[in-house]
N, CA, C and O atoms as a Maestro MAE file, in Angstrom:
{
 s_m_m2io_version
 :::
 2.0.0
}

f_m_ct {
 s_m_title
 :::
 protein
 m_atom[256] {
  # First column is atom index #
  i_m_mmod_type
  r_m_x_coord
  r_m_y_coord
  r_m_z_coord
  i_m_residue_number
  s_m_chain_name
  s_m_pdb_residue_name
  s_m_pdb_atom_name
  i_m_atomic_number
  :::
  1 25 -42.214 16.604 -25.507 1 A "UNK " " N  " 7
  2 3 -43.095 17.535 -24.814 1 A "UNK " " CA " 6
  3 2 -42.324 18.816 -24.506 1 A "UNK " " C  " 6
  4 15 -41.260 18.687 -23.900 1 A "UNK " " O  " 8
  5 25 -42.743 20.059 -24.858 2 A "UNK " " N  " 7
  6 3 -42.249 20.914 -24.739 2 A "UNK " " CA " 6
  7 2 -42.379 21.766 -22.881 2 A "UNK " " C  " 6
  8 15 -43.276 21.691 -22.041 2 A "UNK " " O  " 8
  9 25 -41.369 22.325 -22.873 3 A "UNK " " N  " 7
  10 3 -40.843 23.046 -21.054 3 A "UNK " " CA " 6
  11 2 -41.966 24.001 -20.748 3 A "UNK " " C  " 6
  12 15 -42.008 24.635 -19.693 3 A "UNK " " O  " 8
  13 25 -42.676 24.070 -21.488 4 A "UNK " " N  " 7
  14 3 -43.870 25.331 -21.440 4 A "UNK " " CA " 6
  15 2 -44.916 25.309 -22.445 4 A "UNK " " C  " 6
  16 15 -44.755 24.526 -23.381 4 A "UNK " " O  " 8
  17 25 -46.128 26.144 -22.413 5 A "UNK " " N  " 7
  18 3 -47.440 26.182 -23.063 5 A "UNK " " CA " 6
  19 2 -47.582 27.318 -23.293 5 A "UNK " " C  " 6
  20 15 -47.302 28.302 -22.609 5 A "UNK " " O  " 8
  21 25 -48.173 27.199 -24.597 6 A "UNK " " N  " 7
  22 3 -48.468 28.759 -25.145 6 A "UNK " " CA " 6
  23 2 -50.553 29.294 -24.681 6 A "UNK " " C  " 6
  24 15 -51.551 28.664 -25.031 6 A "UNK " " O  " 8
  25 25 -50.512 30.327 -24.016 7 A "UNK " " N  " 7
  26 3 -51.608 30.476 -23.682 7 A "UNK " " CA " 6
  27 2 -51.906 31.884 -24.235 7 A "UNK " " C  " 6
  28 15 -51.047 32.476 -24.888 7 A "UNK " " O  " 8
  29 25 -53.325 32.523 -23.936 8 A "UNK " " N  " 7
  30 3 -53.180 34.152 -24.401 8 A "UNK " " CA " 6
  31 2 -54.081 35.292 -23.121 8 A "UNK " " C  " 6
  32 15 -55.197 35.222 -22.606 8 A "UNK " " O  " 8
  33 25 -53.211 36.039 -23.020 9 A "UNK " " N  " 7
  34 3 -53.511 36.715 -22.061 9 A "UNK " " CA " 6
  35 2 -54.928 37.027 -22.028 9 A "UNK " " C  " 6
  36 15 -55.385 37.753 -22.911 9 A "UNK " " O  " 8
  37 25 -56.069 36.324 -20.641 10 A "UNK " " N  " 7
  38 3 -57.142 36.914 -21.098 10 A "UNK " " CA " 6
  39 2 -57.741 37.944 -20.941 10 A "UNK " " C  " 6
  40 15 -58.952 37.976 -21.159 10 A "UNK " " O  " 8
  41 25 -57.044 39.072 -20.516 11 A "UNK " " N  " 7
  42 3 -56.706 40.523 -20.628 11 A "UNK " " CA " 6
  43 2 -56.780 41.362 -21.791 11 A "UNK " " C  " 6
  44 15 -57.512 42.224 -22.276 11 A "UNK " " O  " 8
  45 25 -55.354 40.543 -22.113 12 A "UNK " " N  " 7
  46 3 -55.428 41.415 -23.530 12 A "UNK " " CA " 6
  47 2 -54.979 40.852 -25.200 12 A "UNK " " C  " 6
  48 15 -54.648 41.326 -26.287 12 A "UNK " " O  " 8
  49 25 -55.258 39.362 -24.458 13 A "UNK " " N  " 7
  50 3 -55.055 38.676 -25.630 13 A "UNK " " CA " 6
  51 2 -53.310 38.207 -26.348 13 A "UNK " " C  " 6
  52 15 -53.221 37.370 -27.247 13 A "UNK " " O  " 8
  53 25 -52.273 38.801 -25.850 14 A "UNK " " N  " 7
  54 3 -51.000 39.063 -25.682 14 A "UNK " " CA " 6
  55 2 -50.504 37.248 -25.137 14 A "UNK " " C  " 6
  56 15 -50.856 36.601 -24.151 14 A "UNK " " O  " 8
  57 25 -49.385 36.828 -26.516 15 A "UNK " " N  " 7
  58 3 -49.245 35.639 -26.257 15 A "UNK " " CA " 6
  59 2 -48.692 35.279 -25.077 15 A "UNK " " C  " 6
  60 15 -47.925 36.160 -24.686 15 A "UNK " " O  " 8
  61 25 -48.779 34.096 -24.144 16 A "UNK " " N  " 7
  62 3 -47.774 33.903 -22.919 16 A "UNK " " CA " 6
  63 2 -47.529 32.251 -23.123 16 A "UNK " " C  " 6
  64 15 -48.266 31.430 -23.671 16 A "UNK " " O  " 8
  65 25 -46.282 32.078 -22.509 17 A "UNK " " N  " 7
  66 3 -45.489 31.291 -22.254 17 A "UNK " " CA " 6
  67 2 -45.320 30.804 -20.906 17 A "UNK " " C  " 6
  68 15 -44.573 31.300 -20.063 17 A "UNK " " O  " 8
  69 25 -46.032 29.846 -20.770 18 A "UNK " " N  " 7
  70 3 -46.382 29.396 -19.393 18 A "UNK " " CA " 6
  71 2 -45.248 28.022 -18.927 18 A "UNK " " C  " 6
  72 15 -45.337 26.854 -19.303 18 A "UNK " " O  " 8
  73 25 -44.231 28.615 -18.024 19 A "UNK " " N  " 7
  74 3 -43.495 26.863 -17.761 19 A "UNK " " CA " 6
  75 2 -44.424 26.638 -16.058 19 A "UNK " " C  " 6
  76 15 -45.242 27.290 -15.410 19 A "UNK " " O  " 8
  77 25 -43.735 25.406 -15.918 20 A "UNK " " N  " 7
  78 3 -44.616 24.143 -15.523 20 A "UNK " " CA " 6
  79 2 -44.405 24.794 -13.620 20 A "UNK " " C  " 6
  80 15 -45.184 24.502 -12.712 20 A "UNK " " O  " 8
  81 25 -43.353 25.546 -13.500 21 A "UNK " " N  " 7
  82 3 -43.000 26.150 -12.607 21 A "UNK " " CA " 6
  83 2 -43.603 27.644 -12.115 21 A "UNK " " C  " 6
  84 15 -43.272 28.229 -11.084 21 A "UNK " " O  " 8
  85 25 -44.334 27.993 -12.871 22 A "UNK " " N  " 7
  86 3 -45.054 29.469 -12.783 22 A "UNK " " CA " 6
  87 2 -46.106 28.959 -12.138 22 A "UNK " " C  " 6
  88 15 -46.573 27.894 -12.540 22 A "UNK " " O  " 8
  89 25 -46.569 29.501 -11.227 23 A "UNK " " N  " 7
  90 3 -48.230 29.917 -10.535 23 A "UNK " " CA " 6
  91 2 -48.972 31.152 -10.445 23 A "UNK " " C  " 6
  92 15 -50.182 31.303 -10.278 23 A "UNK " " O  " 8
  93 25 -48.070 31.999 -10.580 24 A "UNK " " N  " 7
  94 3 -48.738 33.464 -10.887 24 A "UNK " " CA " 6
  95 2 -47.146 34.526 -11.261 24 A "UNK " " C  " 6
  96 15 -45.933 34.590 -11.063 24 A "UNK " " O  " 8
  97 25 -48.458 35.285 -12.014 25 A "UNK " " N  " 7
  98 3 -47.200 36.239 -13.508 25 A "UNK " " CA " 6
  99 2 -47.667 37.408 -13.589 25 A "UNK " " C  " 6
  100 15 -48.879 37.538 -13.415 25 A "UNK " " O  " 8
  101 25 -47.027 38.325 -13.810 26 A "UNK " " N  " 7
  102 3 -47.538 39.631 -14.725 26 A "UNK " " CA " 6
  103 2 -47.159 39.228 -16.321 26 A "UNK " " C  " 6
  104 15 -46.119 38.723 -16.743 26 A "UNK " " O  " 8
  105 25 -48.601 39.705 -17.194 27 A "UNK " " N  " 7
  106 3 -48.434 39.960 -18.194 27 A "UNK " " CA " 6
  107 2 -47.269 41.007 -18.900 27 A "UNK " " C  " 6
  108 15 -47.033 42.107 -18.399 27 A "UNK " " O  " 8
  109 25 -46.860 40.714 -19.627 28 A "UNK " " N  " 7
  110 3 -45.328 41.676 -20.359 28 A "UNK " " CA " 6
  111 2 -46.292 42.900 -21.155 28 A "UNK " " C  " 6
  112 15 -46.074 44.091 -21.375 28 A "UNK " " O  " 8
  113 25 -47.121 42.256 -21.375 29 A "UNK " " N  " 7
  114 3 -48.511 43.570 -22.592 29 A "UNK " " CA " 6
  115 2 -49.322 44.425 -21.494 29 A "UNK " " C  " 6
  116 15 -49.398 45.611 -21.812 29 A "UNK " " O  " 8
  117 25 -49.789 44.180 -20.581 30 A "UNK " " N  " 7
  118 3 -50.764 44.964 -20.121 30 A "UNK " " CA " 6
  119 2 -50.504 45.244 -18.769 30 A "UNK " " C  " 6
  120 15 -50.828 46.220 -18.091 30 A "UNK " " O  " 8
  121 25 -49.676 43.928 -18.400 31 A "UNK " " N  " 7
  122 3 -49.374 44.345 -16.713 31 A "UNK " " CA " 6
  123 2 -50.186 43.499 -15.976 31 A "UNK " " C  " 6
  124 15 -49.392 43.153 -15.101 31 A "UNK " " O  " 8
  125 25 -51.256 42.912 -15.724 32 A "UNK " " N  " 7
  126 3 -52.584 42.178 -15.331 32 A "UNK " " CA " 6
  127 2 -51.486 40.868 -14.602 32 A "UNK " " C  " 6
  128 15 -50.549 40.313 -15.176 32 A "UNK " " O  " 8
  129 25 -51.889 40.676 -13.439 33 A "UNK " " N  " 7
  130 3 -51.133 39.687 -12.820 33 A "UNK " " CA " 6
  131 2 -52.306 38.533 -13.217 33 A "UNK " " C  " 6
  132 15 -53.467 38.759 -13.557 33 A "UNK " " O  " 8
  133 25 -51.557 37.076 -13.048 34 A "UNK " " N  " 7
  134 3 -53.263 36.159 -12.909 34 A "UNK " " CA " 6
  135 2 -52.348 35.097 -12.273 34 A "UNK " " C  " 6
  136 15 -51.120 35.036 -12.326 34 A "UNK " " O  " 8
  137 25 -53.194 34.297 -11.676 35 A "UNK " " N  " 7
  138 3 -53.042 33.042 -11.352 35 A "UNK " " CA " 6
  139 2 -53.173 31.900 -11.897 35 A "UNK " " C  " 6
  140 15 -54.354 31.601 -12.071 35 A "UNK " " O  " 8
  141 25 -52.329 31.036 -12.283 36 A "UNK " " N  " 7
  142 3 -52.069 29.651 -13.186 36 A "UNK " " CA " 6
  143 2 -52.646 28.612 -12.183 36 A "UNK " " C  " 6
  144 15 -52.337 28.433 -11.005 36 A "UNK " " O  " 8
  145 25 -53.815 27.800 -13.164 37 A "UNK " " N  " 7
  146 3 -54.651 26.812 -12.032 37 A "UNK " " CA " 6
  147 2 -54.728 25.546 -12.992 37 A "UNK " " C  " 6
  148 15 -55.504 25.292 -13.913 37 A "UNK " " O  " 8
  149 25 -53.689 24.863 -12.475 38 A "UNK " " N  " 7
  150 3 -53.792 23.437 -13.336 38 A "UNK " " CA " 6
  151 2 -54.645 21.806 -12.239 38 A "UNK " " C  " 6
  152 15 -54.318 21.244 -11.194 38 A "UNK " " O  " 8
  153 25 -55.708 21.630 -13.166 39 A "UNK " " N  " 7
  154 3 -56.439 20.826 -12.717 39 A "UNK " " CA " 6
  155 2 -56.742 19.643 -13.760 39 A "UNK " " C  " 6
  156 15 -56.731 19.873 -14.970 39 A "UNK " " O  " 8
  157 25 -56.984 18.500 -13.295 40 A "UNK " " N  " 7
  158 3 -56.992 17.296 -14.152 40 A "UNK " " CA " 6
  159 2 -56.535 17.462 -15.807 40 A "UNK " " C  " 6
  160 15 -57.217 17.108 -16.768 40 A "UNK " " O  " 8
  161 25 -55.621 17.896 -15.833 41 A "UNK " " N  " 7
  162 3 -55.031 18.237 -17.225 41 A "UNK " " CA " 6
  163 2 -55.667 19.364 -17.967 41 A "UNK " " C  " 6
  164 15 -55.995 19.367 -19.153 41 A "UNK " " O  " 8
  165 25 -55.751 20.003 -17.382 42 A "UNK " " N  " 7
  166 3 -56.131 21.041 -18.087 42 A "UNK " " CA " 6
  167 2 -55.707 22.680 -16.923 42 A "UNK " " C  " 6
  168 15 -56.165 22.977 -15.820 42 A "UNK " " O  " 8
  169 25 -54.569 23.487 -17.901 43 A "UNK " " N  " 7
  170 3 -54.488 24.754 -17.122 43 A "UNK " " CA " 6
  171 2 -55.444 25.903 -17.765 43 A "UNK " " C  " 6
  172 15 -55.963 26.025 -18.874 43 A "UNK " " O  " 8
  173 25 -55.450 26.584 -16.744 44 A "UNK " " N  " 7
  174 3 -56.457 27.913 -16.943 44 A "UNK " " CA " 6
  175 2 -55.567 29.366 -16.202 44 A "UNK " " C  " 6
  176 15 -54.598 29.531 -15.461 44 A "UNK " " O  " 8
  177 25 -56.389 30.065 -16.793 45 A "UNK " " N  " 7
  178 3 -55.555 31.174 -15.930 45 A "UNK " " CA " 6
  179 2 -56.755 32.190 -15.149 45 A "UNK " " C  " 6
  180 15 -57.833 32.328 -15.726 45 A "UNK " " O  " 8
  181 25 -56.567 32.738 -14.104 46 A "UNK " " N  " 7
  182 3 -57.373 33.373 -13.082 46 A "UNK " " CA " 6
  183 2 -56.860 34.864 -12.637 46 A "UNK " " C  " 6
  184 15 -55.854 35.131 -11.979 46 A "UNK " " O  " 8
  185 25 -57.764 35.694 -13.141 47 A "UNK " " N  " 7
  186 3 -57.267 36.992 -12.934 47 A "UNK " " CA " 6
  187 2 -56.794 37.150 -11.650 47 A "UNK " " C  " 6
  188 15 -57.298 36.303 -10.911 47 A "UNK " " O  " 8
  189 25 -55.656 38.254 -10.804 48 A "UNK " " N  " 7
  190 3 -55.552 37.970 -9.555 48 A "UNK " " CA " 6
  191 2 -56.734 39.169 -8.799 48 A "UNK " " C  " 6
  192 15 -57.062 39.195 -7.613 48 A "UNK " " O  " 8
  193 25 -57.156 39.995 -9.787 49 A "UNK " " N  " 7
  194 3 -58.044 41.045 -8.966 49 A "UNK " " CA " 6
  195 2 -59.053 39.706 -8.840 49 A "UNK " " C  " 6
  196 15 -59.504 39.932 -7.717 49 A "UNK " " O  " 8
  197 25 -59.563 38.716 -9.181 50 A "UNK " " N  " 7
  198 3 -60.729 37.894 -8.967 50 A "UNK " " CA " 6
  199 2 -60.537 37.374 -7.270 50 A "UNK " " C  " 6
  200 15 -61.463 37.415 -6.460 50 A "UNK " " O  " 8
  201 25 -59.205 36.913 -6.966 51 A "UNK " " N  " 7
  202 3 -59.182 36.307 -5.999 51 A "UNK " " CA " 6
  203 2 -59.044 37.255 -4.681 51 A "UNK " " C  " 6
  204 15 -59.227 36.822 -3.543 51 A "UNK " " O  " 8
  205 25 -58.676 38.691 -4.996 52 A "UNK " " N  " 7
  206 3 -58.723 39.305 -4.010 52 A "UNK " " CA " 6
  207 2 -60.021 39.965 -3.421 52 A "UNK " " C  " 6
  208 15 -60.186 40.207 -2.226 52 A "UNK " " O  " 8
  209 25 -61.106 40.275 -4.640 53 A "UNK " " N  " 7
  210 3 -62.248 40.500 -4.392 53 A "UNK " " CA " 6
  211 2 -62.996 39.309 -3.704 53 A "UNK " " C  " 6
  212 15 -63.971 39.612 -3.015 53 A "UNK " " O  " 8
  213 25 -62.661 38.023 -3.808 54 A "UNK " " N  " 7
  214 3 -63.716 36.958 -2.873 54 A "UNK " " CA " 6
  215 2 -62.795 37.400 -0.962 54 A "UNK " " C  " 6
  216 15 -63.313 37.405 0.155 54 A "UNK " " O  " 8
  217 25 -61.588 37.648 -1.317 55 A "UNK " " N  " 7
  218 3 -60.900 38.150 0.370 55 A "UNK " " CA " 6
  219 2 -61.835 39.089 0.519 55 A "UNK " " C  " 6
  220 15 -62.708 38.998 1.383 55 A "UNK " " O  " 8
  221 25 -61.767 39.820 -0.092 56 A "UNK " " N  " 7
  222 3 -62.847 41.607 0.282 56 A "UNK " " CA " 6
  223 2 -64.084 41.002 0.676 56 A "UNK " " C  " 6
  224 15 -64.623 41.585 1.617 56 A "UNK " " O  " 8
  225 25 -64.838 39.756 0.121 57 A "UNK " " N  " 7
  226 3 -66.036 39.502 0.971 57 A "UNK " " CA " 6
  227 2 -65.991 39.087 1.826 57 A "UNK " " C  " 6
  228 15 -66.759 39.432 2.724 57 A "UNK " " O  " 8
  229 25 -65.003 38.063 2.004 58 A "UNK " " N  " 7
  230 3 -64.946 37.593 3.237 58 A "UNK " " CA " 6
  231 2 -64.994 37.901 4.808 58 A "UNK " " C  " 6
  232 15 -65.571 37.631 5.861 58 A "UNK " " O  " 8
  233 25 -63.619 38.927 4.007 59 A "UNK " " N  " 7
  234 3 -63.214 39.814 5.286 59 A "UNK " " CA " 6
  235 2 -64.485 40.757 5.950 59 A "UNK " " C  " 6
  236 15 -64.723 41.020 7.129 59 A "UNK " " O  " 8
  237 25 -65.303 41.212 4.513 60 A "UNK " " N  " 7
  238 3 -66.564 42.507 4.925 60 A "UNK " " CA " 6
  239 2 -67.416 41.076 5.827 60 A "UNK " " C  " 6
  240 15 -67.563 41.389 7.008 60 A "UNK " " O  " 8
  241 25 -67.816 40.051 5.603 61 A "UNK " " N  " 7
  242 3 -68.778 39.354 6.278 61 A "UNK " " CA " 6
  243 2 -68.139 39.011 7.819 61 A "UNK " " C  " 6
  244 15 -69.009 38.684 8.626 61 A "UNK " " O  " 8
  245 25 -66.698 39.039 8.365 62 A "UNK " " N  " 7
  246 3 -66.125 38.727 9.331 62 A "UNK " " CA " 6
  247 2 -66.460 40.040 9.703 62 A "UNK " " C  " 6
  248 15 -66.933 40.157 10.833 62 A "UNK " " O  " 8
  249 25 -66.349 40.918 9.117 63 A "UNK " " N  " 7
  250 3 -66.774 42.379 9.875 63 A "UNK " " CA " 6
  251 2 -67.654 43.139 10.317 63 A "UNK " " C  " 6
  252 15 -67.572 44.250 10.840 63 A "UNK " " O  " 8
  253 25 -68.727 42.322 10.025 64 A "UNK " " N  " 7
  254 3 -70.240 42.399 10.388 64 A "UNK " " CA " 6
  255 2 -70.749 41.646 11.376 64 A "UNK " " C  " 6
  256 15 -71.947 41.718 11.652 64 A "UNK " " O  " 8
  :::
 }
 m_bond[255] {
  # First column is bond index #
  i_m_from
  i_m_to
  i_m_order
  :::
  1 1 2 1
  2 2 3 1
  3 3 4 2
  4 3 5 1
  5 5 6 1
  6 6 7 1
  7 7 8 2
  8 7 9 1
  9 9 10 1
  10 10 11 1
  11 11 12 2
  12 11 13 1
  13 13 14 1
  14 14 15 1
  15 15 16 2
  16 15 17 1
  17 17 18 1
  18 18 19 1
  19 19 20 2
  20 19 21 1
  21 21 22 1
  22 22 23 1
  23 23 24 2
  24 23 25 1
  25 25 26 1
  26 26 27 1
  27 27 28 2
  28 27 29 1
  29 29 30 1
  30 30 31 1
  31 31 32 2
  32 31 33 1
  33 33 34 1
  34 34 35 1
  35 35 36 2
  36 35 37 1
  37 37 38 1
  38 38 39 1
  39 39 40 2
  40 39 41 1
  41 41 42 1
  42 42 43 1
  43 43 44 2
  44 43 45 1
  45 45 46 1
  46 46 47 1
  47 47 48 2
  48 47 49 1
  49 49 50 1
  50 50 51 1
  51 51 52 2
  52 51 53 1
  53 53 54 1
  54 54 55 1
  55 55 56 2
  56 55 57 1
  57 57 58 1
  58 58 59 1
  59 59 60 2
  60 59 61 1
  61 61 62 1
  62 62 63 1
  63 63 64 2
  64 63 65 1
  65 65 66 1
  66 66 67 1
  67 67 68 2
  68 67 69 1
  69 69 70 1
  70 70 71 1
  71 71 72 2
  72 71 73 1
  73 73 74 1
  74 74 75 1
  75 75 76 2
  76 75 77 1
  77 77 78 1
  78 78 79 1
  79 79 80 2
  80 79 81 1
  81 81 82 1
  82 82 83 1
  83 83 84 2
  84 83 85 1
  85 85 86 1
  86 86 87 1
  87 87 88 2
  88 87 89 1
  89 89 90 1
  90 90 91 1
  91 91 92 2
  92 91 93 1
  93 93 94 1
  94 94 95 1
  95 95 96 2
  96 95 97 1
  97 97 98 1
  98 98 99 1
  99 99 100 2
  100 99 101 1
  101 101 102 1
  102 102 103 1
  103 103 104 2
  104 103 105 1
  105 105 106 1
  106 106 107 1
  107 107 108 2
  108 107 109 1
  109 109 110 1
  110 110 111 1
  111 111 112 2
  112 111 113 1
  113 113 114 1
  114 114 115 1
  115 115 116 2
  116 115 117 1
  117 117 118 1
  118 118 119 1
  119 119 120 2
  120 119 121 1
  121 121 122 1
  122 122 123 1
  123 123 124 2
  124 123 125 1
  125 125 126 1
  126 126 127 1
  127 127 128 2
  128 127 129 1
  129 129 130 1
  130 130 131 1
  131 131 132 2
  132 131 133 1
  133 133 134 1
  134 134 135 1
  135 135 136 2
  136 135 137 1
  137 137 138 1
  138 138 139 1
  139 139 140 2
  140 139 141 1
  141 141 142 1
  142 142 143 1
  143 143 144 2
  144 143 145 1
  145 145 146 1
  146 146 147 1
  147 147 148 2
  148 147 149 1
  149 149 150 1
  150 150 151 1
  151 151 152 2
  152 151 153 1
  153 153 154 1
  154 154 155 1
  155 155 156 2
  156 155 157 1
  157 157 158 1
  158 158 159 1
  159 159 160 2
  160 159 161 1
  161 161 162 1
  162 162 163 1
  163 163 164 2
  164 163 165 1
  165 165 166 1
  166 166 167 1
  167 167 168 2
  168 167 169 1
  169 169 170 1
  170 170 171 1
  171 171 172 2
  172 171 173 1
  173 173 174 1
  174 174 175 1
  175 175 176 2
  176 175 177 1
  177 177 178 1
  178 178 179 1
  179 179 180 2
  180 179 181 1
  181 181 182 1
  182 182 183 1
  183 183 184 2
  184 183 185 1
  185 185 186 1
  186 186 187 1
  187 187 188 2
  188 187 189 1
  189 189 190 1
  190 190 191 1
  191 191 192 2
  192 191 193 1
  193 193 194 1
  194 194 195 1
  195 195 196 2
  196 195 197 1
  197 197 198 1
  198 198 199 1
  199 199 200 2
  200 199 201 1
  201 201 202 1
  202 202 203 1
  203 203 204 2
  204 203 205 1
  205 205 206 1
  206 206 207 1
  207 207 208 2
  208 207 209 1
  209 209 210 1
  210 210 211 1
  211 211 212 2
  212 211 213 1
  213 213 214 1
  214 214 215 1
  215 215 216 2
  216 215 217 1
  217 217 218 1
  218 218 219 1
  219 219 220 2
  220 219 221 1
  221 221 222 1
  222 222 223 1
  223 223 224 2
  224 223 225 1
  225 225 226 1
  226 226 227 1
  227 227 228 2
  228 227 229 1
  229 229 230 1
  230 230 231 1
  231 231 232 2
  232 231 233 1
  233 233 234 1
  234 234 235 1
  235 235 236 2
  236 235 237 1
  237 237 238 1
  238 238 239 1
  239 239 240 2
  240 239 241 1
  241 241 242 1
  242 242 243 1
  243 243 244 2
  244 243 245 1
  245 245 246 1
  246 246 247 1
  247 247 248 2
  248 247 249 1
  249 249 250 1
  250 250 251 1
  251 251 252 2
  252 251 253 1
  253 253 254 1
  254 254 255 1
  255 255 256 2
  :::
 }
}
């Protein structure tokens, strides 16, 4: 079993090399940070502007 997984940036398509120790990266091609989400065998990757925009609602609904 190999120390890492080959995935592709879903940005910009730009190969990545994911070890087992990463949770969040900048892309080397575009710059795009994301978040590494490994669940019942299977990893995915999660843009990080995604997770900051659900904070931005949150926060706007605490502010109302």
């Amino acid at each position: 079993m190999a120390d890492y997984i080959t995935l592709s940036c879903p940005s910009c398509g730009h190969k990545l090399q994911i070890t087992n120790d990463i949770d969040r990266f900048a892309c080397a091609a575009c710059g795009n940070e994301h978040i590494v989400n490994r669940s019942g065998g299977i990893i995915t990757l999660k843009p990080v502007i995604d997770s900051i925009k659900s904070v931005q609602v949150g926060v706007d609904k605490t502010a109302s």
